[in-house]
Backbone as CSV, one residue per row, in Angstrom:
resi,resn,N_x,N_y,N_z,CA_x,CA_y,CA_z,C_x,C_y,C_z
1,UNK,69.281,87.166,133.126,70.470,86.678,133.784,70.113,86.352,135.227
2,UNK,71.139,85.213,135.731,70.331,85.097,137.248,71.499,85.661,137.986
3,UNK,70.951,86.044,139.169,71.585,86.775,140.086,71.977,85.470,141.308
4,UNK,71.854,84.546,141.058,72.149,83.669,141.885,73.754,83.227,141.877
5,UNK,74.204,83.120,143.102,75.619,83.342,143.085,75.744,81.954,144.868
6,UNK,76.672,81.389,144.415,77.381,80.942,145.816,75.918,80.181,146.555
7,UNK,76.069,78.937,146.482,74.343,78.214,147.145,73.691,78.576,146.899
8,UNK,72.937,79.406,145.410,71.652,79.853,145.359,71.333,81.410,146.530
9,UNK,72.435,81.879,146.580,71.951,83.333,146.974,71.389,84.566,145.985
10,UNK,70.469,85.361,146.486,70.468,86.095,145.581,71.585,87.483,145.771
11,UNK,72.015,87.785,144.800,73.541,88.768,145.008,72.797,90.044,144.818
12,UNK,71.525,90.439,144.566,70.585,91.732,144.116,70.596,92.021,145.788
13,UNK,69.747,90.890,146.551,69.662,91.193,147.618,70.625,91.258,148.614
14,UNK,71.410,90.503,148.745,72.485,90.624,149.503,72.872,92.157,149.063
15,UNK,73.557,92.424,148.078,73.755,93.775,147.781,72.980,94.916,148.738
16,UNK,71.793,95.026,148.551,70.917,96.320,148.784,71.038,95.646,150.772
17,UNK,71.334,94.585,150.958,71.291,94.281,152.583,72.496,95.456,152.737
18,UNK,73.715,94.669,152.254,74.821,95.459,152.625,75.002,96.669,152.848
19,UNK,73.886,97.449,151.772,74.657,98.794,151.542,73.346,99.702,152.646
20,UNK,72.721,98.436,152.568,71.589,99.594,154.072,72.164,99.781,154.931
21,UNK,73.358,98.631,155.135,73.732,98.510,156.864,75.209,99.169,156.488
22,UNK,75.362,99.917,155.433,76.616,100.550,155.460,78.287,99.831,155.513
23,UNK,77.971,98.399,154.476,78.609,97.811,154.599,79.455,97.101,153.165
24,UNK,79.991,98.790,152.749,80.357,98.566,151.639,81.185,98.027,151.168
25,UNK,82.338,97.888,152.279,83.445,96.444,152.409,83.172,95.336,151.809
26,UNK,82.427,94.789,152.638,81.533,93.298,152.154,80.760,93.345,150.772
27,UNK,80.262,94.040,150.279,79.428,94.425,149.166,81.068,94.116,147.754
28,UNK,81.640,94.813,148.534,82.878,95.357,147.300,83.529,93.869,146.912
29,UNK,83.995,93.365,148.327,84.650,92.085,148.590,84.013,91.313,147.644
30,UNK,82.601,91.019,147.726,81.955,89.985,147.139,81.817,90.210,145.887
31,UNK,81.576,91.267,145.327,81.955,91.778,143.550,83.047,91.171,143.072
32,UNK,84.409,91.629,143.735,85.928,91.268,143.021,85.744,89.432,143.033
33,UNK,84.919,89.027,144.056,84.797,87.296,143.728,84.028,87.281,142.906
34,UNK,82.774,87.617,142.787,82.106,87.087,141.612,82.029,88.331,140.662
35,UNK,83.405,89.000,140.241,83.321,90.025,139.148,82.984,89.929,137.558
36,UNK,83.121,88.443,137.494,82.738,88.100,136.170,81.358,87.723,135.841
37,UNK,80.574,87.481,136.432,79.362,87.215,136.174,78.497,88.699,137.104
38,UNK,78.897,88.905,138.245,78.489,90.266,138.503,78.581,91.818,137.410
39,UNK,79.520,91.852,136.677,80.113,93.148,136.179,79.124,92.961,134.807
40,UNK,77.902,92.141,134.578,77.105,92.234,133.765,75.657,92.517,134.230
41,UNK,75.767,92.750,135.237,74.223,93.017,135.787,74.487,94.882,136.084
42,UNK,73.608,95.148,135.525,72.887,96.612,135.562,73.540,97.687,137.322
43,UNK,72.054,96.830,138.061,72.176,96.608,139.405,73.070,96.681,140.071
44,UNK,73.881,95.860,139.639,75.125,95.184,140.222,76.424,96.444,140.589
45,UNK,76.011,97.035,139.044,77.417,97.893,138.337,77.202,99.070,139.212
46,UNK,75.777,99.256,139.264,75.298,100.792,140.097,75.643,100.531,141.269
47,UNK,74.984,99.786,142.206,75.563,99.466,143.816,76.973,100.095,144.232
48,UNK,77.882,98.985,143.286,79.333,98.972,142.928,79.570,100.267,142.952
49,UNK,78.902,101.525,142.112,79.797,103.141,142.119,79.336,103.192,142.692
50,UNK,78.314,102.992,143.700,77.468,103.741,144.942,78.342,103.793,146.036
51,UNK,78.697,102.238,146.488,79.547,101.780,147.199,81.333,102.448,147.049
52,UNK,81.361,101.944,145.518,82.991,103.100,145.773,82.945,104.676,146.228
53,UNK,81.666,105.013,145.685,81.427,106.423,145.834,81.657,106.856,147.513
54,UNK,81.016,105.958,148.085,81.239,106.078,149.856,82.191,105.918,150.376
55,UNK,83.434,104.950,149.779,84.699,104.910,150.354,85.781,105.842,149.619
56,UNK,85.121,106.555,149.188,86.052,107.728,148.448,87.023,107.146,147.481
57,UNK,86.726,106.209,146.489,86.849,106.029,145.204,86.448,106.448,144.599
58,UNK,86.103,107.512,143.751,85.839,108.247,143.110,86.010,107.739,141.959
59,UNK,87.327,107.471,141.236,87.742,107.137,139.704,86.903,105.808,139.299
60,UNK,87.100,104.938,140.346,86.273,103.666,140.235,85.132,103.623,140.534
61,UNK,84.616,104.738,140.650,82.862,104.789,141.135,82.608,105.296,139.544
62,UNK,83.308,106.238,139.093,82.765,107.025,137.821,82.343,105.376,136.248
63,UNK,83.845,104.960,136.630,83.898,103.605,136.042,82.595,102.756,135.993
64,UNK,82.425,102.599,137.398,81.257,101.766,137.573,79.955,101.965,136.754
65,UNK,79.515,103.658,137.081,78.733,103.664,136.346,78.508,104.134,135.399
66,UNK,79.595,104.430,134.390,79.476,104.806,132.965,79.530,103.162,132.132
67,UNK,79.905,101.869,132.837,79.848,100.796,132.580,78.485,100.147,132.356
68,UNK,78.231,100.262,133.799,76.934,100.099,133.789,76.155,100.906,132.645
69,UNK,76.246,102.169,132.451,75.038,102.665,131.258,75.112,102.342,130.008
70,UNK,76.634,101.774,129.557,77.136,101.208,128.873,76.283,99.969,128.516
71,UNK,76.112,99.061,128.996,75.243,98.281,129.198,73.916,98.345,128.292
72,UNK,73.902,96.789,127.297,72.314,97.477,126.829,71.235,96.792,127.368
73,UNK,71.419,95.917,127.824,70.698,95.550,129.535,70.172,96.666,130.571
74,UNK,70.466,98.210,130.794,70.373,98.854,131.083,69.148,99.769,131.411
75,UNK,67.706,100.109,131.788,67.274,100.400,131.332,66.951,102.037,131.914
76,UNK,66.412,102.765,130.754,66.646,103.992,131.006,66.385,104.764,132.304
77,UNK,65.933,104.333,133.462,65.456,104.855,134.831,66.840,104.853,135.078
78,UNK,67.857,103.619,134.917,69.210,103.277,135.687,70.166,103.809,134.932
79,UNK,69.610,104.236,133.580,70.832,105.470,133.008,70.523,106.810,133.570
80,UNK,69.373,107.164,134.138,69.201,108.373,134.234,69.526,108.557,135.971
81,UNK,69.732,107.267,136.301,69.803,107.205,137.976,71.439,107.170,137.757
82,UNK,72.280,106.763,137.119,73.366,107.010,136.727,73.907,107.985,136.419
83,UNK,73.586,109.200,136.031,74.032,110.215,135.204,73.741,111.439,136.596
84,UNK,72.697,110.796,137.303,72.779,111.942,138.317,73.778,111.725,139.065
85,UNK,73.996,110.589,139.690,75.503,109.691,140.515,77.099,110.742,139.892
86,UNK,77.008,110.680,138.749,77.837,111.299,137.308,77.975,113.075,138.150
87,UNK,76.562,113.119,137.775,76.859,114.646,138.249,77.545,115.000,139.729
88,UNK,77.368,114.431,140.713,77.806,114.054,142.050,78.879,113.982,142.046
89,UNK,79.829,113.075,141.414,81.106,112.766,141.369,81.732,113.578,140.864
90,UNK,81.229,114.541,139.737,81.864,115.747,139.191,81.876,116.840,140.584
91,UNK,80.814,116.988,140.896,80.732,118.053,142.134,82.256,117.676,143.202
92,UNK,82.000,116.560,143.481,83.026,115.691,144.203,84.325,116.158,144.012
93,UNK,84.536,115.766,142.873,85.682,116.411,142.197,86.314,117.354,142.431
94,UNK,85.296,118.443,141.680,85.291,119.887,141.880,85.590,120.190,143.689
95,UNK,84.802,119.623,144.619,85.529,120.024,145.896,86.745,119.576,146.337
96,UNK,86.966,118.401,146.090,88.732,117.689,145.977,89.728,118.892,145.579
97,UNK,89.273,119.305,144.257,90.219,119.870,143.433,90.545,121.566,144.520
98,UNK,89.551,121.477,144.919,89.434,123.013,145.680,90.187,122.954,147.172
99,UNK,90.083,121.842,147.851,90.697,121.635,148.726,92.208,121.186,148.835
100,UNK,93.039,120.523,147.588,93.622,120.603,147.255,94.513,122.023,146.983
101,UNK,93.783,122.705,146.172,94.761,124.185,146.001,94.643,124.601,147.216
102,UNK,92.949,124.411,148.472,93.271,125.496,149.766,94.788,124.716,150.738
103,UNK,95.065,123.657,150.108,96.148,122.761,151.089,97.416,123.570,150.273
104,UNK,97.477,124.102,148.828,98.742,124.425,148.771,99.054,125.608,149.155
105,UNK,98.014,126.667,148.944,97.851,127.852,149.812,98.151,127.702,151.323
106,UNK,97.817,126.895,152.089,98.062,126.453,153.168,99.438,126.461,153.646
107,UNK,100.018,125.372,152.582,101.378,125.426,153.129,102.443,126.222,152.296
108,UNK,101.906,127.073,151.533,102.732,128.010,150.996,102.825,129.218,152.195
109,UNK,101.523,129.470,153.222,101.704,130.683,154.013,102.338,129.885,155.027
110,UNK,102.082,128.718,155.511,103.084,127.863,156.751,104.721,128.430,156.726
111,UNK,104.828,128.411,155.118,106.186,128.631,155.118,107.057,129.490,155.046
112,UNK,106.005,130.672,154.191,106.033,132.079,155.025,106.257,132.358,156.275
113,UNK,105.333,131.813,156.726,105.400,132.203,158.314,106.415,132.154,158.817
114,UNK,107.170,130.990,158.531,108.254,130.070,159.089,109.355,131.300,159.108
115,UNK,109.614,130.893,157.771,110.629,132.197,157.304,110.992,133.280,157.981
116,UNK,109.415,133.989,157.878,109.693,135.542,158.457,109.687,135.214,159.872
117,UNK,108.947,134.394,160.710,109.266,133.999,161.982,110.861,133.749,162.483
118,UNK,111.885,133.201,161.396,113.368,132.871,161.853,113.847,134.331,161.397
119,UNK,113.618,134.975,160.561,114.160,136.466,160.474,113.812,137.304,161.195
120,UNK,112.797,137.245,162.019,112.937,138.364,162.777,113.408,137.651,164.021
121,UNK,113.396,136.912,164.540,114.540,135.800,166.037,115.971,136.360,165.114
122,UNK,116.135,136.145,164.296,117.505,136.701,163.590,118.008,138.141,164.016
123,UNK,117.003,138.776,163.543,116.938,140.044,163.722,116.981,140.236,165.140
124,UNK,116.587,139.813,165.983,115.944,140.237,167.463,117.799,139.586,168.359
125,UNK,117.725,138.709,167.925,119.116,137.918,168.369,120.152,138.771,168.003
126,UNK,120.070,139.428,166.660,121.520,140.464,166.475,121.222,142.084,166.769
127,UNK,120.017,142.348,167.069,119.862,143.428,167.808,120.637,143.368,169.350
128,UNK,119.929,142.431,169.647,120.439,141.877,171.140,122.044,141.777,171.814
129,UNK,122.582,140.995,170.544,124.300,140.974,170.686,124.489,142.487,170.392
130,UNK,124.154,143.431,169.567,124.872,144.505,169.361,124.521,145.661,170.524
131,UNK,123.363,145.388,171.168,123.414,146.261,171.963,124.118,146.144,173.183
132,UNK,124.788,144.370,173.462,125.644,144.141,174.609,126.633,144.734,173.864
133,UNK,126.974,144.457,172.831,128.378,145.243,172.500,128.687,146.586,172.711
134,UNK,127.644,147.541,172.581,127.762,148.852,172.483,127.502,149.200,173.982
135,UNK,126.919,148.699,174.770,127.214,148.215,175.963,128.429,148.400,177.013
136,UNK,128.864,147.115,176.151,129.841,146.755,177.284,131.191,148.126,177.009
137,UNK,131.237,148.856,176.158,132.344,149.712,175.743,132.260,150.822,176.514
């Protein structure tokens, strides 16, 4: 298959330019234009989860490259360079998922706090009135 895309560029290279210079925007951009003739190259598919993988796409990085291995164009270095990507994104996951519950823990004690913070001003406020009362008598 040729990788030639738009005036005879090569899209292999452009790719690996982009993603040296951390420029996974442009990389991504230029996929969704040429997604139909791109989303059959090997290469192409891997970049693609590499690249979502960095902008914290996750679901669409996993996509990418279970597509790609999918692929029988594929060859086994880039399934096995795939499957480690795989394992990554699971890890990924797994810390999402963890930071997630430490955020509900989070704001489950926020609101604790809250709470017992207005009950005892409650408390402190009707201590306060009752001792002017007993007070003033």
């Amino acid at each position: 298959m040729s990788r030639r895309y738009a005036a005879g560029r090569d899209a292999a290279a452009d790719a690996a330019r982009w993603m040296r210079a951390g420029r996974e925007d442009l990389f991504l951009a230029a996929f969704e234009r040429h997604s139909e003739a791109w989303s059959r190259d090997p290469f192409l598919l891997l970049q693609r989860g590499v690249a979502l993988y960095r902008v914290d796409r996750l679901r669409e990085s996993e996509a990418a490259f279970r597509r790609a291995m999918a692929l029988r164009s594929t060859s086994q270095a880039q399934k096995d360079w795939a499957a480690g990507w795989l394992k990554e994104i699971d890890r990924a996951w797994r810390d999402v998922n963890a930071a997630r519950a430490a955020l509900g823990r989070a704001r489950w004690l926020g609101a604790s706090t809250v709470v017992c913070g207005a009950a005892l001003l409650w408390l402190l406020g009707r201590r306060i009135r009752v001792g002017r009362t007993n007070h003033d008598r």
